[in-house]
C-alpha positions in Angstrom: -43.0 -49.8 -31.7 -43.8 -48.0 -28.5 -42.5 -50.6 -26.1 -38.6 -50.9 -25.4 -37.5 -53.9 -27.2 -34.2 -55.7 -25.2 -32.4 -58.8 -27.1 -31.4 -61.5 -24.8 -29.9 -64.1 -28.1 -28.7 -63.0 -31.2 -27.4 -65.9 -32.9 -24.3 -64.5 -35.4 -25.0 -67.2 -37.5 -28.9 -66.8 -37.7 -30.7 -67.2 -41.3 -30.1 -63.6 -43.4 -33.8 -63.2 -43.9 -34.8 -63.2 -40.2 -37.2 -60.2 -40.2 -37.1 -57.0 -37.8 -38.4 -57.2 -34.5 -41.0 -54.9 -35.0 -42.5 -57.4 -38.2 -41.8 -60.5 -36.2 -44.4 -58.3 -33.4 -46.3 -57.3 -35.9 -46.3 -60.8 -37.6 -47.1 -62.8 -34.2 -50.3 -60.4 -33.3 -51.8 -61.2 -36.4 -51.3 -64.5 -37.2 -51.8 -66.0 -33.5 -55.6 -65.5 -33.6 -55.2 -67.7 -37.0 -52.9 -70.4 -35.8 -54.0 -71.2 -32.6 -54.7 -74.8 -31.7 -55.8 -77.2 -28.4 -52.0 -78.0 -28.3 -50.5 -74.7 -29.6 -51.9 -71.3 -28.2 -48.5 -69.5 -27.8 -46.7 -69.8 -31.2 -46.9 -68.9 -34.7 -45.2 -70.1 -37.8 -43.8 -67.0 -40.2 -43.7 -67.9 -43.6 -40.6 -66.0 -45.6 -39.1 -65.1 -48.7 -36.1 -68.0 -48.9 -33.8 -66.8 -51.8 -30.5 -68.4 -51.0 -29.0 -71.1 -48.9 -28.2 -69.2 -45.7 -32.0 -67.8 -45.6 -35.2 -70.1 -44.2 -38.6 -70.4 -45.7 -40.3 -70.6 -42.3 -39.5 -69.3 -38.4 -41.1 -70.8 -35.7 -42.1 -67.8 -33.2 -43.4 -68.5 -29.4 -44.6 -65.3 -27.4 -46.0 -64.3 -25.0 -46.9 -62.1 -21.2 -45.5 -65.8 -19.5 -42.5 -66.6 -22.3 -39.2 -65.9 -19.6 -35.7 -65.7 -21.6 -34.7 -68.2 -19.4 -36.8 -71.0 -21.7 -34.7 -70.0 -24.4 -31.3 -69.9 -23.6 -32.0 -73.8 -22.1 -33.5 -74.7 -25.6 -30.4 -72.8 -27.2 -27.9 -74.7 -24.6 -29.6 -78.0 -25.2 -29.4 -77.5 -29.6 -25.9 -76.8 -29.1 -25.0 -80.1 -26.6 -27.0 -82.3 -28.8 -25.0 -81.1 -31.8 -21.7 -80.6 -30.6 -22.0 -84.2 -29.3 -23.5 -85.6 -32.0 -26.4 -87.2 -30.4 -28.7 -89.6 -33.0 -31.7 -90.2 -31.0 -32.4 -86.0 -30.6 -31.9 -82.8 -31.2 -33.9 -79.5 -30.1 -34.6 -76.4 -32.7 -32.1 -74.2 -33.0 -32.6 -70.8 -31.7 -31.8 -67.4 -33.8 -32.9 -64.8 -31.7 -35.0 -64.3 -28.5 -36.0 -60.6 -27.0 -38.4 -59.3 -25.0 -41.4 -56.4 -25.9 -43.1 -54.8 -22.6 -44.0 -57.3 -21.4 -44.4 -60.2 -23.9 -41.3 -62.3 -24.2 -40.3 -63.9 -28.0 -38.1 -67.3 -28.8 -37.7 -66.9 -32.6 -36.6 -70.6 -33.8 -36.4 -72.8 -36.5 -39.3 -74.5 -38.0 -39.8 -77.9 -37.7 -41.7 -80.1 -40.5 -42.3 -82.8 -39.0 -45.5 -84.8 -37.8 -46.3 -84.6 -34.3 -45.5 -88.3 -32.4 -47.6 -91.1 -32.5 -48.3 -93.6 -29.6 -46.6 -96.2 -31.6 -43.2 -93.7 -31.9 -42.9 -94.5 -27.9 -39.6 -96.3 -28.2 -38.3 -93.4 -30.3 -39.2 -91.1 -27.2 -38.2 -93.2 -24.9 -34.6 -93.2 -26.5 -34.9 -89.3 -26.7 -35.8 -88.6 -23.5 -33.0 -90.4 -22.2 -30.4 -88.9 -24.0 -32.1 -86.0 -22.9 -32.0 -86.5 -19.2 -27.9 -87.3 -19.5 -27.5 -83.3 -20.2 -25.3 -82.1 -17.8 -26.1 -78.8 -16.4 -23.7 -75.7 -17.3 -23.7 -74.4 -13.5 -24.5 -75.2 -10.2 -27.9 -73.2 -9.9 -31.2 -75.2 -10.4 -34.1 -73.8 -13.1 -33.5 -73.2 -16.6 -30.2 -71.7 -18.0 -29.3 -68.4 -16.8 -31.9 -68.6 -13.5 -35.1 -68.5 -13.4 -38.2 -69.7 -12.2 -39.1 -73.7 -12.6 -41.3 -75.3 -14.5 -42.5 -78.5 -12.8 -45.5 -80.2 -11.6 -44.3 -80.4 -7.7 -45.3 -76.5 -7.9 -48.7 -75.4 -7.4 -49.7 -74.3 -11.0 -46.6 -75.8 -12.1 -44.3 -73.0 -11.7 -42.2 -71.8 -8.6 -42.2 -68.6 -6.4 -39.0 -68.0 -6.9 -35.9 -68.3 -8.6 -33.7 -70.4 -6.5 -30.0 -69.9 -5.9 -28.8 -73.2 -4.7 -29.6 -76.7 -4.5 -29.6 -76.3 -0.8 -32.2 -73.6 -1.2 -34.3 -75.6 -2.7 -34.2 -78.7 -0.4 -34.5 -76.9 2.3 -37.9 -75.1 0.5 -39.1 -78.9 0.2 -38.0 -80.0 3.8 -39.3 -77.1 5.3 -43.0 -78.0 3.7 -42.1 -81.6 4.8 -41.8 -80.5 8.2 -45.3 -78.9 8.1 -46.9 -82.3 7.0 -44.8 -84.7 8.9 -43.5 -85.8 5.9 -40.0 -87.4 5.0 -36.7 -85.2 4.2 -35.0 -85.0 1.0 -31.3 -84.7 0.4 -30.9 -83.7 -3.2 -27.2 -83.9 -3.5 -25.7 -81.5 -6.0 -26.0 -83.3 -9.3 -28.3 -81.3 -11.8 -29.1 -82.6 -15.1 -32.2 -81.7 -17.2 -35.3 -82.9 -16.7 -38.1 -82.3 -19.1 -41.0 -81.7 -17.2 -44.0 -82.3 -19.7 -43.6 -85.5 -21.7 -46.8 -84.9 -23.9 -46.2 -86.5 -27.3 -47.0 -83.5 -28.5 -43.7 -81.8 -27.3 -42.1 -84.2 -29.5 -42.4 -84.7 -33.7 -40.7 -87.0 -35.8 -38.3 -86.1 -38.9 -36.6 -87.9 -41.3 -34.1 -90.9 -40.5 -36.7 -91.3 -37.3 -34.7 -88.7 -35.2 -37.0 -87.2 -32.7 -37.0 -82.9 -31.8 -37.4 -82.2 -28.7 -39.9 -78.6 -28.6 -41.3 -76.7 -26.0 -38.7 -76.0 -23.5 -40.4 -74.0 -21.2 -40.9 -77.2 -18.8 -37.0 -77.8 -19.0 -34.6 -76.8 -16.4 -31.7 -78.0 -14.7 -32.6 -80.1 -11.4 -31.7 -82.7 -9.1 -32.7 -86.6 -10.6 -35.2 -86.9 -7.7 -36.9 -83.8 -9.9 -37.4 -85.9 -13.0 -38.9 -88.9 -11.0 -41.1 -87.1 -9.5 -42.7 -86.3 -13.2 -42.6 -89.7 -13.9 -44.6 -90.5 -11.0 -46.8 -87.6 -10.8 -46.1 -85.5 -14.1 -48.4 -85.7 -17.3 -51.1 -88.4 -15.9 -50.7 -89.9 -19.8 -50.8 -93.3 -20.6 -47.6 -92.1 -23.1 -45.7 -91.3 -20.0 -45.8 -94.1 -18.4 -45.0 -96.1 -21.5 -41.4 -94.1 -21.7 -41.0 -94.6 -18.3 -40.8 -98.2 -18.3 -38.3 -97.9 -21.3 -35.8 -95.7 -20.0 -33.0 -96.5 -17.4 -33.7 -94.3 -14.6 -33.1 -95.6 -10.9 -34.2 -92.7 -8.3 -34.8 -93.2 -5.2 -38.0 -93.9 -4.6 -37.8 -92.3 -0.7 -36.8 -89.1 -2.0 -40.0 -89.4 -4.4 -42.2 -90.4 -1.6 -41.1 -87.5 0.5 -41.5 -85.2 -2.7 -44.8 -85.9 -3.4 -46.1 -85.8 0.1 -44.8 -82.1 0.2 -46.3 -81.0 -3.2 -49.5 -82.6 -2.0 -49.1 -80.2 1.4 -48.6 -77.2 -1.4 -52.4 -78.4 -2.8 -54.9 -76.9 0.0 -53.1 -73.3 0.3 -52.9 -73.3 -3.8 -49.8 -71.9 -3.1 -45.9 -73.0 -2.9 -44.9 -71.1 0.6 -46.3 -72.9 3.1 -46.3 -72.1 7.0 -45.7 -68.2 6.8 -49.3 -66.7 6.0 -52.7 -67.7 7.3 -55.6 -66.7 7.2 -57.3 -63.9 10.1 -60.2 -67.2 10.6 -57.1 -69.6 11.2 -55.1 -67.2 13.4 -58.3 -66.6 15.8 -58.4 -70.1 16.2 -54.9 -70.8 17.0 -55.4 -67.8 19.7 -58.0 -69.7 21.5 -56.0 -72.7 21.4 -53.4 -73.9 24.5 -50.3 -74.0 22.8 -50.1 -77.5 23.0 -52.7 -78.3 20.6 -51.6 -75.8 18.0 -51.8 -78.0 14.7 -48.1 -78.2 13.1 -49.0 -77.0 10.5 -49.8 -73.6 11.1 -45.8 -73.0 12.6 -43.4 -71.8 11.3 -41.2 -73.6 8.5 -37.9 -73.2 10.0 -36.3 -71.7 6.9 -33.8 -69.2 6.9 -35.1 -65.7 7.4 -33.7 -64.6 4.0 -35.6 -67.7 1.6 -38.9 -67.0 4.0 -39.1 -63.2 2.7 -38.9 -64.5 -0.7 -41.2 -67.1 -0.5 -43.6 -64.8 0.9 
């Protein structure tokens, strides 16, 4: 292996037959091609030699150029709540190891055999997703575990610029677009609990005893509740979502949501998520031949801090 290969989770307790990182490389290449589905383009299921009880006969292997560590150490956080606490309605696969190649990041996991959801398994999500959303965060920084960017639909292409350090950073990202648009203000508070972002019934298969797995955490991270409403509101347009949403117990406020929505839609025109810092030469030669006066607010400045401007830029 030419690239430099750096291990982010090495689980002590992983299966014995877990192969080396340069097979499970090798492995992934190969069989991607092969495996590759309209729901699954980014993992692979490794087939292995089982000969005892602390060995698997299957791995589950997602990779990638856009697979960030940060994805696995929330799945690996989540496995662990769900099991320390005993949770019926859920768990999450466990994850053995996760490392990155060049560029290509790998969560190697266990394999789940299981069928994928039905529609008529609603209720079963339903009950999942809110024992799901009752999963305290470990820290005080919004995104996935560890940092990292965020996964959710109020970004344009669903992903953020940046990694955010506070909660406060992050509203004041959201009022600062707000105040572009004339739209309302948010006060997120500093709560964070998860919120799974993409509520496909395909991130979700059943086992046996009807317990639901929770897969596909890269649209998980820690956020404020407004976060969560939002997808509920304007997530996976589904007619699956919307059943579990009128199932689960979940009373945001519906201000905050408003507010929300009306700055993602300011994100939509620019196709991107900093809004009031660049624009374009046509834009700035009209706002020269403007009286300041009729300069359109939107074209001014955000009023963020100097320091979360440079990063958005």
């Amino acid at each position: 292996m030419s690239s430099k290969v750096d291990v982010f989770i090495n689980d002590e307790k992983k299966p014995a037959n877990i192969p080396s990182y340069e097979t499970i490389v090798t492995q992934c290449f190969h069989l991607g091609p092969h495996q590759a589905t309209a729901t699954n383009i980014s993992g692979v299921r490794i087939t292995l030699n089982k000969r005892s009880d602390n060995e698997v006969s299957d791995i589950w292997v997602k990779f990638g150029r856009n697979i960030a560590m940060g994805e696995a150490k929330t799945q690996r956080f989540v496995a662990q709540y769900l099991e320390a606490d005993d949770i019926p309605t859920v768990r999450a696969p466990r994850v053995y190891i996760a490392f990155t190649w060049g560029d290509f990041g790998f969560i190697v996991a266990e394999y789940i055999d299981g069928p994928i959801c039905a529609n008529s398994d609603v209720a079963l999500v339903a009950a999942a997703v809110q024992s799901l959303i009752a999963i305290p965060s470990p820290s005080s920084t919004p995104g996935p575990v560890g940092g990292g960017l965020i996964e959710h639909p109020f970004f344009i292409n669903r992903t953020s610029s940046i990694w955010y350090e506070s909660v406060q950073e992050l509203e004041d990202h959201i009022n600062g677009v707000s105040g572009n648009t004339g739209g309302g203000r948010v006060s997120l508070g500093t709560k964070l609990c998860l919120c799974p972002s993409d509520l496909n019934r395909a991130n979700f298969k059943k086992v046996e005893g009807n317990r639901i797995v929770a897969l596909d955490f890269g649209g998980y991270s820690f956020l404020p509740p407004s976060f969560f409403a939002f997808v509920l509101h304007r997530g996976d347009p589904s007619n699956f979502t919307h059943r579990i949403a009128r199932r689960l117990v979940y009373r945001p406020s519906t201000t905050e949501v408003a507010a929300m929505v009306s700055a993602s839609c300011a994100l939509v025109p620019r196709s991107s998520n900093d809004i009031g810092e660049q624009i374009s030469l046509l834009s700035f030669l009209l706002i020269a031949s403007l009286p300041l006066t009729r300069i359109p607010s939107s074209m001014c400045c955000t009023g963020l801090s100097e320091e979360l401007e440079s990063r958005l830029r």
